[in-house]
C-alpha positions in Angstrom: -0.3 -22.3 -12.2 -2.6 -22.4 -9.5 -1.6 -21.6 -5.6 -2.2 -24.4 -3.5 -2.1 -22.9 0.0 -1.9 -18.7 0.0 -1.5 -17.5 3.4 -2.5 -14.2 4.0 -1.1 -12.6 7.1 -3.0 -9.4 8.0 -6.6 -10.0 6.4 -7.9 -6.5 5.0 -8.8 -4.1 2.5 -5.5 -5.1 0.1 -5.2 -9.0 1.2 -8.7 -9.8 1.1 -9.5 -8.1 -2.1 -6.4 -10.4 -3.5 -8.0 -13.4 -2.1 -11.4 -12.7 -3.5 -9.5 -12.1 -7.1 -7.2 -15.3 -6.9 -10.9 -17.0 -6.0 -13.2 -15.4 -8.7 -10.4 -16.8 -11.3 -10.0 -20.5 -9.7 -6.1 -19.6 -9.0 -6.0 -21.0 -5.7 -7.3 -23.8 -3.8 -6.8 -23.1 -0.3 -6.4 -19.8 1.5 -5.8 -19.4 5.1 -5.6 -16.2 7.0 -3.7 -15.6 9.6 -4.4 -12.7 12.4 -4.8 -11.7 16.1 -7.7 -10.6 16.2 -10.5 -13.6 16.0 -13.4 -11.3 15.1 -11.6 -10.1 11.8 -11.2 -13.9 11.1 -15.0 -14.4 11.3 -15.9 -11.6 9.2 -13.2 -12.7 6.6 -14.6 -16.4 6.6 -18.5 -15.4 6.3 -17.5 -13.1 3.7 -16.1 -16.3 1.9 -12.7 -14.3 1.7 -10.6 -17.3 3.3 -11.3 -20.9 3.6 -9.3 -21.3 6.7 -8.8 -19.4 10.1 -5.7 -19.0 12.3 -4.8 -17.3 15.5 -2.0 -19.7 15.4 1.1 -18.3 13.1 2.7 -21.6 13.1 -1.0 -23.5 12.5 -1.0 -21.1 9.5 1.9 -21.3 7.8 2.0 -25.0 7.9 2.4 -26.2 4.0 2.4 -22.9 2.6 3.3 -22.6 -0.8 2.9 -19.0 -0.7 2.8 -16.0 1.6 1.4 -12.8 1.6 2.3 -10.3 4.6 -0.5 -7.6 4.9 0.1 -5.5 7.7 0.8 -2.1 8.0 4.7 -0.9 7.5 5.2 -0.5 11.4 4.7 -4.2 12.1 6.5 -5.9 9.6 9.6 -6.9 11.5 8.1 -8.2 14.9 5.6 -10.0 12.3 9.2 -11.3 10.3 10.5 -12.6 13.8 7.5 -14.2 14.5 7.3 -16.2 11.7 11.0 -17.6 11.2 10.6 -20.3 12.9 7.9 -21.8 11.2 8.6 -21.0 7.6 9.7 -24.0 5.2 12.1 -24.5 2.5 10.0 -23.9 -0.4 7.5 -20.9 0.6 7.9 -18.0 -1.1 7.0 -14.9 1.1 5.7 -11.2 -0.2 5.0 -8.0 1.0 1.9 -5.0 0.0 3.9 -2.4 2.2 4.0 1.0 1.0 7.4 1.5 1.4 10.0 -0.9 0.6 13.4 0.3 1.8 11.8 -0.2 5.0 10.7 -3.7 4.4 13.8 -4.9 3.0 15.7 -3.7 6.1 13.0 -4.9 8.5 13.4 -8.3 6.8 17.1 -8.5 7.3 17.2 -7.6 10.5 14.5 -10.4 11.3 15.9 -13.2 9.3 19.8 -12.7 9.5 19.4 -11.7 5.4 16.7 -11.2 3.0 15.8 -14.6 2.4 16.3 -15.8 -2.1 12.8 -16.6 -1.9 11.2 -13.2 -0.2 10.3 -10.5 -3.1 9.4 -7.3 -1.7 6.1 -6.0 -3.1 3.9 -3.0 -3.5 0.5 -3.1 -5.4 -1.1 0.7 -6.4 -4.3 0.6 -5.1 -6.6 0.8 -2.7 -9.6 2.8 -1.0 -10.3 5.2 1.8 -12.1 2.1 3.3 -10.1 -0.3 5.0 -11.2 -3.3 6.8 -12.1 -7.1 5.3 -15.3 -5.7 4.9 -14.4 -3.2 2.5 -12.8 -6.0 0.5 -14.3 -6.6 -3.1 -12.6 -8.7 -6.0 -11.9 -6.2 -8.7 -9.7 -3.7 -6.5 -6.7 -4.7 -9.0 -8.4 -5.1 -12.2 -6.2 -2.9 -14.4 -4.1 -1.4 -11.6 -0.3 -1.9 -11.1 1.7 -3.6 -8.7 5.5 -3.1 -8.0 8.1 -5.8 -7.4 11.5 -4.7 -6.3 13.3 -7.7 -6.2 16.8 -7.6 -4.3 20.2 -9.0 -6.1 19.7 -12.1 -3.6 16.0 -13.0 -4.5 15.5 -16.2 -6.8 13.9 -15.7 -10.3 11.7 -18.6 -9.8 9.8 -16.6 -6.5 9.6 -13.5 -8.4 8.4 -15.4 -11.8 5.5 -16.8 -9.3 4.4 -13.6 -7.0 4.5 -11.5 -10.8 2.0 -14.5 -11.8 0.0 -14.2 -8.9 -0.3 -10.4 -9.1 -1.1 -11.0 -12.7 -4.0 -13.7 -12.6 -5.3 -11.2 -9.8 -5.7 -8.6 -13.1 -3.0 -6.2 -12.3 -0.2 -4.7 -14.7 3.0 -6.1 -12.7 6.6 -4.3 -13.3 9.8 -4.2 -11.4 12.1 -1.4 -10.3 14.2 -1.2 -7.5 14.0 -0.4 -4.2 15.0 3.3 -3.9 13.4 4.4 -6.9 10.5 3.0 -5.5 10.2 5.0 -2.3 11.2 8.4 -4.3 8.4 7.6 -6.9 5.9 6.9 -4.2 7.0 9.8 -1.8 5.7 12.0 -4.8 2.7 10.6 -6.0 1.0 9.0 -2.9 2.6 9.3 0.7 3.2 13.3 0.4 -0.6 14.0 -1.5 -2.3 12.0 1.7 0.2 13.9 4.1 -1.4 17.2 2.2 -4.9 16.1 2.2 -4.8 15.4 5.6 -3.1 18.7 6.8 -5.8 20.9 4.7 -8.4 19.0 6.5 -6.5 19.4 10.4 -5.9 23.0 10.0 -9.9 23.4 8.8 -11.1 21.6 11.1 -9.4 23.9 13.8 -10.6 27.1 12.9 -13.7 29.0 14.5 -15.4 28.7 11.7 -15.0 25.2 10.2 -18.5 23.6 10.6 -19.2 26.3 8.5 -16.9 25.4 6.0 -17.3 21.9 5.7 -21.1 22.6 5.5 -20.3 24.6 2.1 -17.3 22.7 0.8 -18.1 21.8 -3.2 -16.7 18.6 -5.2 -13.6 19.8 -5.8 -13.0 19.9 -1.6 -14.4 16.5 -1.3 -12.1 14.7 -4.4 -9.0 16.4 -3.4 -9.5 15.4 0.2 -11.4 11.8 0.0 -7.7 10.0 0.9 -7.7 11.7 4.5 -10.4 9.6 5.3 -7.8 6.8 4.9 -6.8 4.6 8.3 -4.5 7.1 10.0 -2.2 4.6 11.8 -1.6 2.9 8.6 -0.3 6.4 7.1 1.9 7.4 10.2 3.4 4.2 9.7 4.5 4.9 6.3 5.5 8.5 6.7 8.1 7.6 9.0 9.2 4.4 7.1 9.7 6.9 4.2 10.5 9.7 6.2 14.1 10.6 4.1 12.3 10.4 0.6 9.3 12.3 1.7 11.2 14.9 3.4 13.4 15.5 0.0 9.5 16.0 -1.6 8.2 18.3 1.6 10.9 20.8 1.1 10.6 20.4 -3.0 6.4 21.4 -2.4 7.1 23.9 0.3 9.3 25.8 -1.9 7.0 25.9 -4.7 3.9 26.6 -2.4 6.3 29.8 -1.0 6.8 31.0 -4.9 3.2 30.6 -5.0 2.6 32.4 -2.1 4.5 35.2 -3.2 2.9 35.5 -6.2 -0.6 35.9 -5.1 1.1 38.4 -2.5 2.4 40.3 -5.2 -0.2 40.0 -8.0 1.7 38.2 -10.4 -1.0 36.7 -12.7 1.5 35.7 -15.0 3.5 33.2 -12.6 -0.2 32.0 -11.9 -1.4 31.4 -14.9 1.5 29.5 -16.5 1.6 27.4 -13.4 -1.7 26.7 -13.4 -1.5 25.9 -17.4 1.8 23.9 -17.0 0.1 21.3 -13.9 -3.3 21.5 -16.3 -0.8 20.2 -19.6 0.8 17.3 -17.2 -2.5 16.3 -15.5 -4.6 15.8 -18.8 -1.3 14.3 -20.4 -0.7 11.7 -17.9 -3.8 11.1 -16.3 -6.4 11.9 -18.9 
């Protein structure tokens, strides 16, 4: 079923790209984007990302079938308020925030409920880049993208966002909203908060030109994600700040076992840690 007016609110790395995918497979026939600042609006029309530009929220969301809200975690509820009054009957509204519990409270508070036809959403993927101009339509090819529908949400707006996530070339599944943040909290907001904090407490040592100069591949893959928009990630630190902690204190035990270890030369603790994280890694992302 093709979309006949997608709305993008926030147009970026993760909404572009969606565009540009929803265009490359003739699955929509208008999209508008919708944001402040009337430079990114430019780019995002010469880039032949959107069809139509809006500073206006209300001009934008005129007819919408469906909406996409692409702004960073912290934002989401003044952008919520601001659009409630312009939002009709049928439009079905979704989310890319990186957290959800978040979301979900940040839409209640700004609509009075979650509304049947919002479905929280979360697509895995992305780059370091971020930007309309680091847009491209194959980001979701193959990757996954989470829907954690609430008990109030209508099966007819989930059926239609899954669709939409699906003719975009993603793998769509459902789980809810808790188990969403804990997964995530493990596998993406605590390894950023890691790379990051390697990268801080190099870069402040007397001798960290030094060691940047000679860092090898491994020190480049491990830390490519703290190159990621920093704001963005603050914002989803603290959104997620109960799930991530639980994670923190799980890693920072570990890390002193570790610690300890090396202190007291037990190879053996090494070595079978170092074979057990091998086993998973190759198992699950070989």
């Amino acid at each position: 079923m093709k979309i006949k007016r997608l709305v993008i609110l926030g147009v970026g790395l993760i909404g572009g790209s969606l565009a540009l995918a929803l265009k490359n497979r003739t699955a929509v026939a208008q999209v508008v984007g919708w944001s402040r600042r009337e430079q990114t609006l430019l780019k995002a029309r010469e880039l032949g990302v959107i069809d139509q530009a809006e500073t206006e929220i209300g001009k934008a969301l005129q007819g919408a079938d469906l909406v996409v809200v692409a702004v960073p975690v912290g934002v989401m509820e003044p952008l919520f308020r601001q659009i409630t009054p312009y939002l009709e009957e049928q439009t079905i509204i979704t989310d890319t925030g990186s957290t959800k519990g978040s979301v979900v409270e940040a839409a209640r508070r700004a609509f009075g409920r979650v509304p049947p036809r919002f479905v929280p959403g979360h697509p895995i993927a992305g780059i370091e880049q971020s930007g309309v101009e680091a847009a491209f339509a194959d980001l979701y090819q193959g990757r996954r993208v989470i829907l954690t529908p609430m008990p109030e949400t209508e099966h007819a707006a989930v059926d239609r966002v899954r669709t939409m996530w699906e003719q975009s070339g993603a793998e769509v599944v459902e789980m809810g909203v808790a188990h969403h943040d804990e997964v995530l909290a493990a596998t993406s907001h605590l390894p950023h908060l890691l790379a990051y904090s390697l990268v801080d407490c190099l870069a402040r040592m007397d001798e960290s030109e030094e060691m940047f100069r000679f860092a090898a591949g491994g020190f480049r893959d491990f830390t490519r994600i703290a190159s990621s928009d920093p704001q963005m990630w603050h914002d989803i630190c603290l959104a997620n700040r109960e799930a991530l902690l639980v994670m923190l204190e799980r890693f920072s035990s570990d890390l002193a076992q570790l610690t300890h270890a090396i202190r007291c030369g037990d190879g053996d603790y090494l070595k079978q840690t170092f074979l057990r994280a091998k086993q998973a890694r190759d198992k699950f992302c070989g």
